[in-house]
N, C-alpha and C positions, 0 to 999 in steps of 0.2 A: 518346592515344598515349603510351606511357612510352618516356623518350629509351633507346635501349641505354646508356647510358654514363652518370658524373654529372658535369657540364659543372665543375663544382665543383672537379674534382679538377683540371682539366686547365692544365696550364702551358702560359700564353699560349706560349713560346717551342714547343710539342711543334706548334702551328696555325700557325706561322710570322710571327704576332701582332707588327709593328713598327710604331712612333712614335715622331713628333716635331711637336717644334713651331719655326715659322717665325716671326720677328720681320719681317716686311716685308709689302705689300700681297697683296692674293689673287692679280690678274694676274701679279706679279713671282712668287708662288710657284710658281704653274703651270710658267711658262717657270723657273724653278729646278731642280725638280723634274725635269721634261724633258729638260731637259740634264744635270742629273744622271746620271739614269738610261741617257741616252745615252752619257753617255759611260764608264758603268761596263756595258757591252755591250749594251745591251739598246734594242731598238726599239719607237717606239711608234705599230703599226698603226691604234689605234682611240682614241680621246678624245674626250667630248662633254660639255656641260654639264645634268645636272637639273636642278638649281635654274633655271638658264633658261627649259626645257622646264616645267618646273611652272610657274611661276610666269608664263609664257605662257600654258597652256591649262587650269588652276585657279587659276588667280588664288592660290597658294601662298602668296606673300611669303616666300619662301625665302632665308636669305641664301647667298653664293656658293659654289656646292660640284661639283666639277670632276671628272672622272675621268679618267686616263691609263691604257690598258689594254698594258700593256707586255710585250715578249718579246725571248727571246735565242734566234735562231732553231736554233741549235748545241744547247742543251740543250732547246728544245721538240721538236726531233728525235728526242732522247736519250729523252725522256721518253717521246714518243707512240708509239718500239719497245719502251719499258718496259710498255706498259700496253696493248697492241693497240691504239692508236689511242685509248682511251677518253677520254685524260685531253681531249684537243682538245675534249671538251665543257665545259672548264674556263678553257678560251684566249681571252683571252690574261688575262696576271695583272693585278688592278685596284690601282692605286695612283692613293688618294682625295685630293685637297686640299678643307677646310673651312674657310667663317672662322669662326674663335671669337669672334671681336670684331676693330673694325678695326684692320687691322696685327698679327694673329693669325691663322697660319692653322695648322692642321693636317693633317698628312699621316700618311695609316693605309695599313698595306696588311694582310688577311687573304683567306681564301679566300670564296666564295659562299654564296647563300642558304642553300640547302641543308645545308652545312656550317655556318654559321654557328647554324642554327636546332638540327640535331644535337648540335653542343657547346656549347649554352645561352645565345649571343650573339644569338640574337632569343628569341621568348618561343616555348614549347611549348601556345599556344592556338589556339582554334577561329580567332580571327583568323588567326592566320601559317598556321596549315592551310588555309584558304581561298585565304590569297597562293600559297603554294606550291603549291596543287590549280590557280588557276587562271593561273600563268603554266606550271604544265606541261602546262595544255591547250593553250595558245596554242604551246606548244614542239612537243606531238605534232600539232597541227594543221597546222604551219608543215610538220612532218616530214613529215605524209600528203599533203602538196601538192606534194613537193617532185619 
């Protein structure tokens, strides 16, 4: 596949591409973050751990890495009559905490796979083609049961 665009060109800021980094433990960053974001409007519907989940059912040894998927229910509004509805397949926005090392963590937030692999932040190979073919089976599947 040739990407339409060249990832190269693209300024992190045009993808909405924000970081930082945290001086304090990964637990304390989670609950930082959280409130954070709470209290700058925005709720947070959905949050779970991978690293947990990996590292439960493959044996990963992943170190700690946290997802808040957060929304402001006013502009997901906003959005979702912007867009018929579509963008809700994009809901809610992920905002990552990582640890870099302990008492490092990092906090990312960008858009999804899909996006991500389009604008050159994952790799343009038969691997990521296959992730992407086979979570958008499990999507259209999810979809034809629904």
């Amino acid at each position: 596949m040739t990407l339409p665009i060249d990832p190269t060109q693209i300024d992190p800021d045009d993808i909405g591409e924000a970081q930082t980094t945290l001086e304090m433990d990964h637990e304390d960053a989670v609950e930082h973050v959280r409130e954070v974001f709470t209290a700058a409007g925005f709720g947070v519907p959905v949050e779970f751990s991978p690293s947990e989940m990996l590292n439960e059912k493959v044996d990963a040894d992943r170190d700690p890495y946290y997802v808040l998927g957060a929304c402001n229910p006013a502009v997901a509004d906003r959005a979702l009559d912007a867009t018929d509805n579509r963008l809700g397949a994009l809901m809610p926005c992920n905002v990552v905490v990582w640890e870099e090392a302990p008492g490092r963590q990092r906090v990312y937030h960008v858009s999804i796979m899909r996006l991500a692999r389009l604008v050159g932040m994952a790799p343009d190979d038969d691997v990521m083609a296959d992730i992407v073919a086979d979570t958008g089976e499990m999507v259209d599947e999810a979809f034809e049961n629904l």
